[in-house]
C-alpha positions as CSV (number, residue, x, y, z in Angstrom):
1,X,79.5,115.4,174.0
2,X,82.0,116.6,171.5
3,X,84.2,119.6,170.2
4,X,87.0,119.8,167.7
5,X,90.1,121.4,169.1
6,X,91.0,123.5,172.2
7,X,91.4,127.4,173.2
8,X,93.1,128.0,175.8
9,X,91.2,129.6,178.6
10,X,87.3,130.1,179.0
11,X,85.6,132.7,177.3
12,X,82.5,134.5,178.7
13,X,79.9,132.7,177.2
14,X,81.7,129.3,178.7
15,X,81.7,131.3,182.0
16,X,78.1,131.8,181.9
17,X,76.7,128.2,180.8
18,X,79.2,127.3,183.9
19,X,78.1,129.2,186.3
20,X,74.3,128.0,184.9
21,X,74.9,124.6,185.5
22,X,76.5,125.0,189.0
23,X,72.9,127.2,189.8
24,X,70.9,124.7,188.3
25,X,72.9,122.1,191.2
26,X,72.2,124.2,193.4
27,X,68.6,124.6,192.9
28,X,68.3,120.5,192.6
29,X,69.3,120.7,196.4
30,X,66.1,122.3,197.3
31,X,64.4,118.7,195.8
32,X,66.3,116.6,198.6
33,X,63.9,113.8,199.6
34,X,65.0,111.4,202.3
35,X,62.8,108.2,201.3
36,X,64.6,108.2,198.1
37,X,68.4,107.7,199.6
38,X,68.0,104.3,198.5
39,X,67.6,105.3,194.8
40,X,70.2,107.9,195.6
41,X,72.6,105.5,196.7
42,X,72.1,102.9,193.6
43,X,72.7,105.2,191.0
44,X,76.0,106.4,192.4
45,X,77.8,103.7,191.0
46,X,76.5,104.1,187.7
47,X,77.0,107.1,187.4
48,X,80.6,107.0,188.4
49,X,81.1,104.5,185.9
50,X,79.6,106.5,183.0
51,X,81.7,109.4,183.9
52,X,84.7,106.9,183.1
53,X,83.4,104.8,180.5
54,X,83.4,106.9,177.3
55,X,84.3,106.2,173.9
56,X,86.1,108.6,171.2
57,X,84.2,108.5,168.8
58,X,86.2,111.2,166.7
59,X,89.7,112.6,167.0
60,X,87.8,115.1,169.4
61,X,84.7,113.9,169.9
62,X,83.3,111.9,172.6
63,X,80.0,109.8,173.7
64,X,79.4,108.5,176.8
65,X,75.7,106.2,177.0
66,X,76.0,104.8,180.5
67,X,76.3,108.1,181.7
68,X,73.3,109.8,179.5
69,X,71.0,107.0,180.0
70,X,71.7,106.7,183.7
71,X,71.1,110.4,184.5
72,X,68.3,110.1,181.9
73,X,66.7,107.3,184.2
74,X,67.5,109.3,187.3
75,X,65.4,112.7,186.6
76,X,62.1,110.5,186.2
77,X,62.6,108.6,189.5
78,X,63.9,111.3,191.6
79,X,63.0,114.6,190.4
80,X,65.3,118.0,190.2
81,X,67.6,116.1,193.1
82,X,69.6,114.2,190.2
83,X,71.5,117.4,189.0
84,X,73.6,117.8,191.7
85,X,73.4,114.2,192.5
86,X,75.1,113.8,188.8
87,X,77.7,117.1,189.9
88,X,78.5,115.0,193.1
89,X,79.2,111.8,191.3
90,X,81.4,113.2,189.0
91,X,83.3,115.2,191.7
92,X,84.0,111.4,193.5
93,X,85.2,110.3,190.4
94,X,88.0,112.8,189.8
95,X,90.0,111.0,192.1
96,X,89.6,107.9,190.4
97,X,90.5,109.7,187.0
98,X,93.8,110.9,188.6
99,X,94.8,107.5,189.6
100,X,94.0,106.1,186.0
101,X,95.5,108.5,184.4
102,X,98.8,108.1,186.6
103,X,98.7,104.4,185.7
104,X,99.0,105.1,181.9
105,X,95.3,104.4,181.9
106,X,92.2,106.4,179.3
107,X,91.0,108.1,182.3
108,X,89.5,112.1,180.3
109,X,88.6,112.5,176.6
110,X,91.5,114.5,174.6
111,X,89.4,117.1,174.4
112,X,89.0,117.5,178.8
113,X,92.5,116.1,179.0
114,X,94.1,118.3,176.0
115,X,92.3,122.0,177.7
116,X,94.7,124.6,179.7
117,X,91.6,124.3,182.5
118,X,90.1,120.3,182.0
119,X,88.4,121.0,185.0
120,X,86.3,124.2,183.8
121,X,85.5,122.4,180.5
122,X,84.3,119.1,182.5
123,X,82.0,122.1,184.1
124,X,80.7,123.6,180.6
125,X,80.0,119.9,179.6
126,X,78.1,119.3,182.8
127,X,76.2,122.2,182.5
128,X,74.6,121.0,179.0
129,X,73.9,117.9,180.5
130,X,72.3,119.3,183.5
131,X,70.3,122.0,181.3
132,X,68.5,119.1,179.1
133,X,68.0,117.4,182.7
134,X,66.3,120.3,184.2
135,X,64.6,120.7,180.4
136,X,63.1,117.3,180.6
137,X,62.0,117.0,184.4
138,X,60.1,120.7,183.7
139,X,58.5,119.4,180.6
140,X,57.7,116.3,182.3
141,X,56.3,117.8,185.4
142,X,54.2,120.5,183.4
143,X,52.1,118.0,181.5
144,X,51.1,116.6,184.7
145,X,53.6,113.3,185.2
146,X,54.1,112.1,188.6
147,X,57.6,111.4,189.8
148,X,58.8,108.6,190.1
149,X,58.1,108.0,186.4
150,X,55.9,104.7,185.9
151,X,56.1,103.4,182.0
152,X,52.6,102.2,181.9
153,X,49.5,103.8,180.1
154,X,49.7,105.8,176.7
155,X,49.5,108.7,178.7
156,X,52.7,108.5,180.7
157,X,54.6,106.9,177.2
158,X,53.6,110.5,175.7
159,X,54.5,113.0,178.4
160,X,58.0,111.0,178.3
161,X,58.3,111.0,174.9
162,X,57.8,114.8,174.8
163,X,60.3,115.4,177.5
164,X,62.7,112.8,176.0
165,X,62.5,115.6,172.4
166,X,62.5,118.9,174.5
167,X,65.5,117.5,176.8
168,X,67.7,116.6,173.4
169,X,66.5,119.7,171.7
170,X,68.0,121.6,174.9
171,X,71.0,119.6,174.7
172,X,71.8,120.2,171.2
173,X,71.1,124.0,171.6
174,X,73.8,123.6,174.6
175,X,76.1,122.6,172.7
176,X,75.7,124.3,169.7
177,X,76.2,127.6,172.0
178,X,79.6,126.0,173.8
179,X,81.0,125.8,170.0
180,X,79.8,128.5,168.8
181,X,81.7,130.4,172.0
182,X,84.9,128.5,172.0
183,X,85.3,128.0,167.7
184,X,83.0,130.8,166.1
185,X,80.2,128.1,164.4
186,X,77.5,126.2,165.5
187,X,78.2,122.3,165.8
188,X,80.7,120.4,163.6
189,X,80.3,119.4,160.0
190,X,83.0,116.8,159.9
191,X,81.5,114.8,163.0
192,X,78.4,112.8,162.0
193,X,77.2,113.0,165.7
194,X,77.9,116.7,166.5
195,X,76.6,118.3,162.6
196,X,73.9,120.2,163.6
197,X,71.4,120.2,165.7
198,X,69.1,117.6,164.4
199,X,71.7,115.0,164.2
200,X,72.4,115.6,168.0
201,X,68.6,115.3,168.4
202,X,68.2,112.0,166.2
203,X,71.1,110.7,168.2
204,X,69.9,111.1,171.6
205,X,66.2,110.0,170.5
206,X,67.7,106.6,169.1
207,X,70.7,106.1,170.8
208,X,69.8,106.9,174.3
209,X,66.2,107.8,175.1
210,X,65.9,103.8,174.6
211,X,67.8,102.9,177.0
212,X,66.0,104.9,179.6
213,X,63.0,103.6,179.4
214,X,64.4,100.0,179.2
215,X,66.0,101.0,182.5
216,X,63.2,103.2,183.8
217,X,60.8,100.3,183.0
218,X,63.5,97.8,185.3
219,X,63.4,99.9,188.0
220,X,59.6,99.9,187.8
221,X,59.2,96.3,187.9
222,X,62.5,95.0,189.8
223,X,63.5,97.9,191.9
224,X,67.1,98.5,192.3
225,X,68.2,94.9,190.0
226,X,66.1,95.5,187.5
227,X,67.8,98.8,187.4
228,X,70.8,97.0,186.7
229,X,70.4,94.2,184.6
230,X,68.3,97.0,182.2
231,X,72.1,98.8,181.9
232,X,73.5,95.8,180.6
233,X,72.1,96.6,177.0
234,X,73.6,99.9,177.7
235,X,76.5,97.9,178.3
236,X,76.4,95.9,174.8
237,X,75.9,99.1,173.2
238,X,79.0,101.0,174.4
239,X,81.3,97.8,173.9
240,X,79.7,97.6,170.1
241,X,80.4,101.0,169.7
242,X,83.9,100.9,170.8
243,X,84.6,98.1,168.7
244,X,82.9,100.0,165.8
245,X,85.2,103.1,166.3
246,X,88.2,101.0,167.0
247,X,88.0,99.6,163.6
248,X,87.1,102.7,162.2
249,X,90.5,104.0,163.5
250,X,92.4,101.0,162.2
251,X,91.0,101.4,158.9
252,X,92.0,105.1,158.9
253,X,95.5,104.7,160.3
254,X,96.1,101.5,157.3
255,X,94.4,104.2,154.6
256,X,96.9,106.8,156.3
257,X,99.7,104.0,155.9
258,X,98.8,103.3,152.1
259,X,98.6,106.9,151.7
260,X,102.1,107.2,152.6
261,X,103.1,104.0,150.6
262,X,101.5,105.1,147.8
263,X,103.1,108.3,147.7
264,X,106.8,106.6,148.2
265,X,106.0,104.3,145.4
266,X,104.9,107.1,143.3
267,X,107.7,109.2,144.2
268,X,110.0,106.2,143.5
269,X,107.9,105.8,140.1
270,X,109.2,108.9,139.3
271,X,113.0,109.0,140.1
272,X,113.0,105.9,138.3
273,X,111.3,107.4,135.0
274,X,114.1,110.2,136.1
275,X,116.3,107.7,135.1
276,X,115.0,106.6,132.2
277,X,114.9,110.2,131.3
278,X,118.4,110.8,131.9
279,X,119.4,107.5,130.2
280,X,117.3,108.5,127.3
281,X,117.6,112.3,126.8
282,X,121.2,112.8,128.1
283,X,122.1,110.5,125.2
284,X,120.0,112.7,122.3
285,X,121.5,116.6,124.1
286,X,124.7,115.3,123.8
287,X,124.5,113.7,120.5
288,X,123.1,117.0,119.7
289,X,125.5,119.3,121.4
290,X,128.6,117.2,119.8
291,X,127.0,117.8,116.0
292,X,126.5,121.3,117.1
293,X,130.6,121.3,118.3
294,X,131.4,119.7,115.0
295,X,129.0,122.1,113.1
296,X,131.0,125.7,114.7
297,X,134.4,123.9,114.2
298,X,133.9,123.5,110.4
299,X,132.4,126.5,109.9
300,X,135.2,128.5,111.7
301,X,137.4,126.4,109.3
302,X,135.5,127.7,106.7
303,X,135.6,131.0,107.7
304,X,139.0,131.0,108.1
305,X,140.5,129.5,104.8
306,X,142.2,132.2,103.1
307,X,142.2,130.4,99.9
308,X,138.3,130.0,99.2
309,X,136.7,132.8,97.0
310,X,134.1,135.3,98.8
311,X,130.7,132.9,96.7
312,X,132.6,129.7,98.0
313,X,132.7,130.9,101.6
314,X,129.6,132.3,101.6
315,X,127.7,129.6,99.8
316,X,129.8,127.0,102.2
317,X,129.0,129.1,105.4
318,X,125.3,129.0,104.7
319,X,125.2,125.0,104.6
320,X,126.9,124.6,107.5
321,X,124.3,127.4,109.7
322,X,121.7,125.6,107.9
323,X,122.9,122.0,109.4
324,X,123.5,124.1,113.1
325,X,119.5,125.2,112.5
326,X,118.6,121.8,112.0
327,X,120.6,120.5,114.9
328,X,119.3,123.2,116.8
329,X,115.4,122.6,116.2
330,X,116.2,118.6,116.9
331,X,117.3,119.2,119.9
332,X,114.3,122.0,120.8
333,X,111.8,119.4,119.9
334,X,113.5,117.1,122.0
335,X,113.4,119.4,125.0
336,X,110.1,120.7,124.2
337,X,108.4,117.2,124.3
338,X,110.2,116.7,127.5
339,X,108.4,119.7,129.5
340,X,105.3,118.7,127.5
341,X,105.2,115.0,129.2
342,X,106.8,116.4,133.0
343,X,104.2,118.6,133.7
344,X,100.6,118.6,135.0
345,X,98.1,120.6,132.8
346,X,94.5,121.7,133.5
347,X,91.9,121.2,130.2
348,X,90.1,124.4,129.0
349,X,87.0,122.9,127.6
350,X,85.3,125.0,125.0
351,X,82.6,123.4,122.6
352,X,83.9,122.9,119.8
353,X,83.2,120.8,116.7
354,X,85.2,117.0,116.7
355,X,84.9,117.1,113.2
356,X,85.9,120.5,112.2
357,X,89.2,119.3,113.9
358,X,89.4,116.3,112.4
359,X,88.7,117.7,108.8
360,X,90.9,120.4,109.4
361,X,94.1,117.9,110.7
362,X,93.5,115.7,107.4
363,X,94.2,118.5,105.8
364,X,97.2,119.8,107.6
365,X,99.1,116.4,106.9
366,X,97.4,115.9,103.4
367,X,100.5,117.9,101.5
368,X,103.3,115.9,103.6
369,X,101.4,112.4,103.2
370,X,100.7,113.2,99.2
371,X,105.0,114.0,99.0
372,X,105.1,110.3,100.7
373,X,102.3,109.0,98.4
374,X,100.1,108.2,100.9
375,X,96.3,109.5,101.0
376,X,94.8,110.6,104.0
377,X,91.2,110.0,104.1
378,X,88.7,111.3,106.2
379,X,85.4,109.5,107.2
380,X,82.7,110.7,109.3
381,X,79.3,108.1,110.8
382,X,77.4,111.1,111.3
383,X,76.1,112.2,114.7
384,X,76.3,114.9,116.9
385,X,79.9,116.0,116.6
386,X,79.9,119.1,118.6
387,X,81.8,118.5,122.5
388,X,83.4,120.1,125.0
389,X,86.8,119.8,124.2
390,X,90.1,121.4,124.6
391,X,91.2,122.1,121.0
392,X,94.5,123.0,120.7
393,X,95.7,120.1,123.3
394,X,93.5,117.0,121.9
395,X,94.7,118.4,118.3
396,X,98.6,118.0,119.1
397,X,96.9,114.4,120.6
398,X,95.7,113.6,117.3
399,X,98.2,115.2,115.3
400,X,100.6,112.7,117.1
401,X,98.6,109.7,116.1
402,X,98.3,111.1,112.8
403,X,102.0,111.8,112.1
404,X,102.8,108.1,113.9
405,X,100.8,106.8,111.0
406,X,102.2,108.3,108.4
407,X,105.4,107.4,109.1
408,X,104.6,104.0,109.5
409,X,102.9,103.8,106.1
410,X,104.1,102.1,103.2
411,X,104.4,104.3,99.8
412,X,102.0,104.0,97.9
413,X,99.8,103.9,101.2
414,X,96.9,104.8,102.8
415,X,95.6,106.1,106.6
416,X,92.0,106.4,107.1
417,X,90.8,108.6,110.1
418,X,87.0,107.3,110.9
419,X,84.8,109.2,113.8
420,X,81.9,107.6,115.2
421,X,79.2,108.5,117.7
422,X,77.6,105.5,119.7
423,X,75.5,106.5,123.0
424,X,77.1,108.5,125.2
425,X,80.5,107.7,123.5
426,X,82.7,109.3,120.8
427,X,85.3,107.0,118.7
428,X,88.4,108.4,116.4
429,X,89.8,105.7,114.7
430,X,93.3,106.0,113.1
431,X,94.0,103.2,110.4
432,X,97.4,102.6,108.3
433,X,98.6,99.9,106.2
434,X,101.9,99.4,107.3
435,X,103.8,96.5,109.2
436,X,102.3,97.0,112.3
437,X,103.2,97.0,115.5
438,X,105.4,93.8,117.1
439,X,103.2,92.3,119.7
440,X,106.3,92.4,122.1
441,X,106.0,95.9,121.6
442,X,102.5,96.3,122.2
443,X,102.4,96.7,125.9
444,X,105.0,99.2,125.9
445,X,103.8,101.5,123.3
446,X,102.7,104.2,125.5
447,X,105.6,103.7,128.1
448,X,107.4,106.8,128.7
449,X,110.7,106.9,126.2
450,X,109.7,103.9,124.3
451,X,110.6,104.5,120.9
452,X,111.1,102.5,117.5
453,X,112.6,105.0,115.9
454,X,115.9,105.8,116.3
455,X,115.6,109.6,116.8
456,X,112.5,108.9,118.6
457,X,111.9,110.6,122.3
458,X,109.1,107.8,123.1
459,X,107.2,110.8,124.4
460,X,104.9,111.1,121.4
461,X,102.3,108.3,122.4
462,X,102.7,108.6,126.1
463,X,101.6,112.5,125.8
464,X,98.7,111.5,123.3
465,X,97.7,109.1,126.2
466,X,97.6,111.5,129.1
467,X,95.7,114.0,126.8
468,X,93.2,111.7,126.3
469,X,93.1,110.2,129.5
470,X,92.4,114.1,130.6
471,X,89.8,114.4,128.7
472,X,88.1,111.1,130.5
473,X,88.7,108.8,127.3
474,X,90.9,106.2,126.5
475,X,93.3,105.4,124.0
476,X,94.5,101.8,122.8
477,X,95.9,100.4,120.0
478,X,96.2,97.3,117.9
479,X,97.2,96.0,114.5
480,X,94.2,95.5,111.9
481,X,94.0,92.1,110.4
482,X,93.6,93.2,106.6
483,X,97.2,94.6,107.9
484,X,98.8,97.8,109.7
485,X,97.6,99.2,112.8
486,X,94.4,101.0,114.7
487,X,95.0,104.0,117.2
488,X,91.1,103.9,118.7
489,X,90.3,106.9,120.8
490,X,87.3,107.0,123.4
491,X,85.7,109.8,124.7
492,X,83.0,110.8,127.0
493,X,80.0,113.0,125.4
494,X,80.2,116.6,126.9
495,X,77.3,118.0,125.0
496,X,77.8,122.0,126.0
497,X,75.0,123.5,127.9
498,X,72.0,124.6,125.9
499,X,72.3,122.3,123.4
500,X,70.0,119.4,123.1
């Protein structure tokens, strides 16, 4: 038995399944027999108990197998009698659930306990268990079984196999219409036992039918005890499951918990890089902003010597709003790289080819490397080479690693950029010839605001990273024994669609 949440009040089709389960009591009185008070009177306590002993499976979702088997057992060895015998029990235990519950005790599922009218839903969940009762007892009864229910020849084993089916299927439709009246669908996705309809079904076929023929067959051999030393696998099985969802809910509340811890450590991860980023930038604007002070102050003094020819002031004010450009652009690259690292982007992947963009960045930085005599050279392995890719972002990527390498290059000099294709992954390797990189330096190289340089940001590598890392790839680096270092970048083959 199981719902989600709670609306406050019943709507008419929970009026209706109520008022069918209350007739279908009613009806069960007509099947009264007095030579079975005995049974009558042993199954009371059992099912008193199973009204009580319930386990939460879900947030909102509850399971009761004492209960299910017991009234399971009770239809096949009284007859019609056990639906308001099941109506009565529950009524006797209300008392017993008020006490409980007074005492601090478990004593309603949150979904009874949690509804404006707990009674009334008590009544619509009683009225699906009574429906797959009277389902199974007519099924039973039609195909020519005898009651009290004897587990014996094939014959018997298949009429109560095919009531056992046709009772769950009843059930499941039950409860897929209580839903489906109180929330708008049928069943709930989220709970494994309550998805659809043949989930309910497989778990009243394997998790309760069982048990009532276990009990059904002690009855039939040991009368009354054998009744109840059959419930004590019921018994096992309720205290497994408990212990099942009990750890389940521990495990959820410690993943909640790290949840939470991760987020504060994340959170603290970031006011720290704040920090850094303060420490770091704060230093570079200002620097910036005091050359841009010093830059207006002696161009005003230019502007305002009397003595200077019109050419001298002129050609003087030039230079010093040329310096205020440069100062300017400094500090915009600085910002710029800044919002680059702090945000989150999404990739727009587009095929496109890896070497067309590599080809085409050799040749962007050919003229700049030539003015520092160094050669860029390109080298491809062959391969497929066209990817899904997002162009214009892995290009700045590259472009980074690229520019890294040049300056790092010794004149005359040399960087190599080789692209290889193994399997199912794609390799750009950068390669210089200069110093290298310090191995004390090497695990902070892609650190936010680590720089070597001294007008460095120390965003350069770190953006280069998370590009790549977007793309699924990685990107590492070490120095090259024949001297200098090796940016490798790894990435996962996205062949486009259509293309073999």
């Amino acid at each position: 038995m199981a719902e989600l949440s709670t609306v406050p009040g019943p709507r008419a089709g929970g009026v209706v399944l109520g008022s069918a389960g209350l007739l279908l009591a009613m009806v069960g009185l007509l099947a009264f027999n007095l030579g079975y008070v005995g049974l009558y009177t042993a199954f009371v306590p059992l099912l008193c108990v199973g009204t009580l002993l319930f386990v939460e499976v879900g947030e909102d979702f509850f399971l009761s197998l004492l209960l299910l088997a017991a009234t399971g057992t009770l239809v096949y060895a009284v007859g019609l009698f056990a639906l308001p015998l099941v109506v009565g029990s529950v009524v006797m235990t209300a008392p017993i659930a008020v006490l409980l519950r007074r005492w601090g005790g478990t004593a309603l599922p949150s979904v009874v306990s949690r509804d404006p009218r707990p009674g009334w839903r008590m009544l619509e969940f009683m009225a699906v268990l009574l429906g797959a009762l009277g389902a199974r007892y007519v099924l039973y009864r039609s195909g020519g079984g005898r009651i009290p229910f004897r587990i014996g020849e094939f014959e018997s084993l298949a009429r109560f196999v095919i009531s056992e089916v046709g009772g769950w299927v009843v059930f499941a439709l039950g409860y897929g219409l209580q839903h489906r009246t109180r929330y708008g669908v049928l069943y709930s996705p989220q709970v494994d036992f309550a998805a659809s309809l043949p989930s309910l079904l497989a778990t009243g076929l394997f998790l309760v039918s069982p048990h009532v023929a276990m009990m059904t067959l002690g009855l039939n051999t040991f009368g009354v005890a054998g009744l109840y030393v059959a419930t004590l696998p019921v018994g096992a099985a309720h205290l497994l499951m408990r212990t099942l969802t009990l750890r389940r809910a521990e495990i959820e509340r410690q993943n909640l918990r790290l949840q939470r811890m991760n987020l504060e450590l994340a959170r603290g991860e970031r006011m720290a890089a704040i920090g850094q980023m303060s420490s770091a930038i704060s230093h570079q604007i200002l620097q910036k902003v005091g050359l841009l002070g010093l830059h207006c102050d002696l161009l005003r003094d230019v502007l305002q010597d009397g003595t200077a020819s019109p050419t001298a002031l002129v050609a003087e004010a030039r230079g010093r709003v040329e310096q205020l450009d440069a100062t300017i652009t400094d500090l915009n690259t600085t910002l710029s790289d800044l919002l680059i690292f702090s945000r989150d982007f999404a990739l727009h992947l587009q095929p496109y080819s890896l070497e067309a963009l590599l080809r085409e960045l050799t040749e962007e930085v050919r003229e700049v490397a030539a003015a520092r005599q160094v050669t860029v050279q390109y080298h491809s392995e062959g391969g497929q080479t066209d990817f899904l890719l997002d162009r214009i972002k892995l290009k700045q990527a590259l472009l980074n690693l690229l520019t890294n390498a040049l300056e790092a290059s010794r004149s005359p000099g040399q960087i190599r950029v080789v692209l290889r294709v193994e399997g199912e992954r794609v390799h750009v390797a950068v390669i210089d010839e200069g110093t290298g990189i310090p191995e004390a330096d090497l695990e902070r190289l892609f650190s936010p605001f680590f720089s070597t340089k001294e007008k460095g940001t120390g965003l350069g590598l770190t953006f280069a990273q998370k590009i790549v890392e977007l793309h699924g790839g990685t990107l590492t680096a070490h120095n090259n024994p024949e001297g200098g270092a090796i940016f490798l970048v790894e990435l996962p083959v996205l062949i486009p669609e259509g293309r073999n």
